[in-house]
RODO-2510 file (C-alpha; in nm, 4 decimals, decimal comma):
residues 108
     n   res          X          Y          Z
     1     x     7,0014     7,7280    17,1627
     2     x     7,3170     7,9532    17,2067
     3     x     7,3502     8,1967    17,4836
     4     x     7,4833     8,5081    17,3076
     5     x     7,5206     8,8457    17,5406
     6     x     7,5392     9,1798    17,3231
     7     x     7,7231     9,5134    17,4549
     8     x     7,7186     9,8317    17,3522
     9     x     7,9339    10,1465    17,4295
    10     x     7,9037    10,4113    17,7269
    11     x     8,0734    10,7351    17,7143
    12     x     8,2966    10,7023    18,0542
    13     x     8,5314    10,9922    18,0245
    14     x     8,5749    11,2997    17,7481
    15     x     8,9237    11,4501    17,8198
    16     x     9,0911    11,7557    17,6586
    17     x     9,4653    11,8754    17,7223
    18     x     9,7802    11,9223    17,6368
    19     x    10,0464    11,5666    17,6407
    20     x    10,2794    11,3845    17,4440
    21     x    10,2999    11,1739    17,1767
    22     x    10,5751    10,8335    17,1990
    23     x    10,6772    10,5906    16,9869
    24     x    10,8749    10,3304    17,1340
    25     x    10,9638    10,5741    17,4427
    26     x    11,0836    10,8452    17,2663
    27     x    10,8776    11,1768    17,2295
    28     x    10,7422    11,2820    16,8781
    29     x    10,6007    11,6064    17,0060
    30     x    10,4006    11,7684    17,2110
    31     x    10,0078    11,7479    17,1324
    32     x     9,6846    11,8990    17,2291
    33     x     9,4205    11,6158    17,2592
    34     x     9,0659    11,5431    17,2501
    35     x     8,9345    11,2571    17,3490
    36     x     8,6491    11,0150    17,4123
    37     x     8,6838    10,7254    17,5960
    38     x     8,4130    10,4115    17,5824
    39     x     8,3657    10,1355    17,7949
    40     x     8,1983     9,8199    17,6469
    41     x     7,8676     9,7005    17,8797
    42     x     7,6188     9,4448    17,8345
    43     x     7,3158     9,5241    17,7249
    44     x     7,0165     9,4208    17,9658
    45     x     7,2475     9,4110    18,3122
    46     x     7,4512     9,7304    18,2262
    47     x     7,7752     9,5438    18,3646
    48     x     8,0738     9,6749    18,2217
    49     x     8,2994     9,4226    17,9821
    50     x     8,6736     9,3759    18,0808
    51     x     8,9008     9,4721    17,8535
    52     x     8,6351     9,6033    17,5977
    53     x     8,7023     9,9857    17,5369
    54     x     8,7281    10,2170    17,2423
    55     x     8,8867    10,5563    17,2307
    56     x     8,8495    10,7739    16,9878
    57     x     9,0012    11,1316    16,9097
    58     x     9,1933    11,4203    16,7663
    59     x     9,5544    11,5597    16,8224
    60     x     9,7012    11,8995    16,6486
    61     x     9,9357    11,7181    16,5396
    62     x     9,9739    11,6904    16,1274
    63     x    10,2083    11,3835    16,0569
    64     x    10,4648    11,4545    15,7960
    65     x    10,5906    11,0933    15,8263
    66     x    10,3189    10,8549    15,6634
    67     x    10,4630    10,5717    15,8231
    68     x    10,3589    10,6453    16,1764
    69     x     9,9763    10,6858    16,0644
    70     x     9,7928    10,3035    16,1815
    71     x    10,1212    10,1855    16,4255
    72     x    10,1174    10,1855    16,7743
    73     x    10,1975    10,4922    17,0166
    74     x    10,1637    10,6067    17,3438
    75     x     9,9614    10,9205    17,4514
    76     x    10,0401    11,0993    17,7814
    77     x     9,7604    11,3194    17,8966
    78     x     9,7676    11,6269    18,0926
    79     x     9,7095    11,4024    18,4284
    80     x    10,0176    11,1717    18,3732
    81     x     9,7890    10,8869    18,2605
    82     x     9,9314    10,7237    17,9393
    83     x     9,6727    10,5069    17,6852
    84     x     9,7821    10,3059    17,3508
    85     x     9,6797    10,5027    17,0651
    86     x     9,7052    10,4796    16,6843
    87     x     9,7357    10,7550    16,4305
    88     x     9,3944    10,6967    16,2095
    89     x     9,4990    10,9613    15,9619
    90     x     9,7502    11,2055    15,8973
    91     x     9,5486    11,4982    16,0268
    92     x     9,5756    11,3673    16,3745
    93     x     9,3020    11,1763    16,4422
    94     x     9,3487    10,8414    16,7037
    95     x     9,1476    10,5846    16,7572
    96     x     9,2427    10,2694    17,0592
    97     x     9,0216     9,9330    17,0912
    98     x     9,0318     9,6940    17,3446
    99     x     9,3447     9,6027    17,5555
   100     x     9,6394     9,4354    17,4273
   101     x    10,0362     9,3981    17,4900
   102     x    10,1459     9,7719    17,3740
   103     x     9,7769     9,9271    17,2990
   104     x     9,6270     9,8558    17,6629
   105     x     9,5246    10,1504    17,8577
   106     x     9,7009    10,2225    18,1571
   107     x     9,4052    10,4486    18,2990
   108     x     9,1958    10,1902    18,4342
***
């Protein structure tokens, strides 16, 4: 018989704001974000999963450089916070699972 625990996602935070965008330190441009940030929790006991998060969003910002869209960069909210993001599309949308070396959150 295996012992399998299932999660789901809570909404934990829904942030809107104005930051900036990095790649590898440097700033691509200023952005205004919206945001939705997940935590993972098991289902039955409600306890939170470590290190299981999603985020998922929109910035104003319209990438003329194709390359960019799906590698890894850093947002910096409005509240000096900074989370691992990655450009989903070239309209500006980001997206951010789980924690890693260079995609981790630093919010929590």
């Amino acid at each position: 018989m295996t012992n399998v625990q299932h999660a789901t996602f809570k909404i934990v935070e829904e942030l809107t704001g104005v930051g900036e965008l990095f790649q590898d330190g440097t700033v691509l441009r200023q952005v205004r974000y919206s945001i939705t940030r997940y935590q993972g929790m098991l289902v039955g006991s409600g306890m939170p999963v470590p290190g299981l998060h999603r985020i998922e969003g929109a910035t104003d910002y319209e990438v003329t450089d194709a390359s960019l869209v799906g590698r890894p960069l850093t947002l910096r909210l409005e509240d000096g916070r900074t989370i691992g993001v990655t450009l989903a599309a070239r309209d500006g949308r980001i997206l951010s699972e789980g924690h890693g070396p260079g995609g981790g959150c630093q919010c929590c």
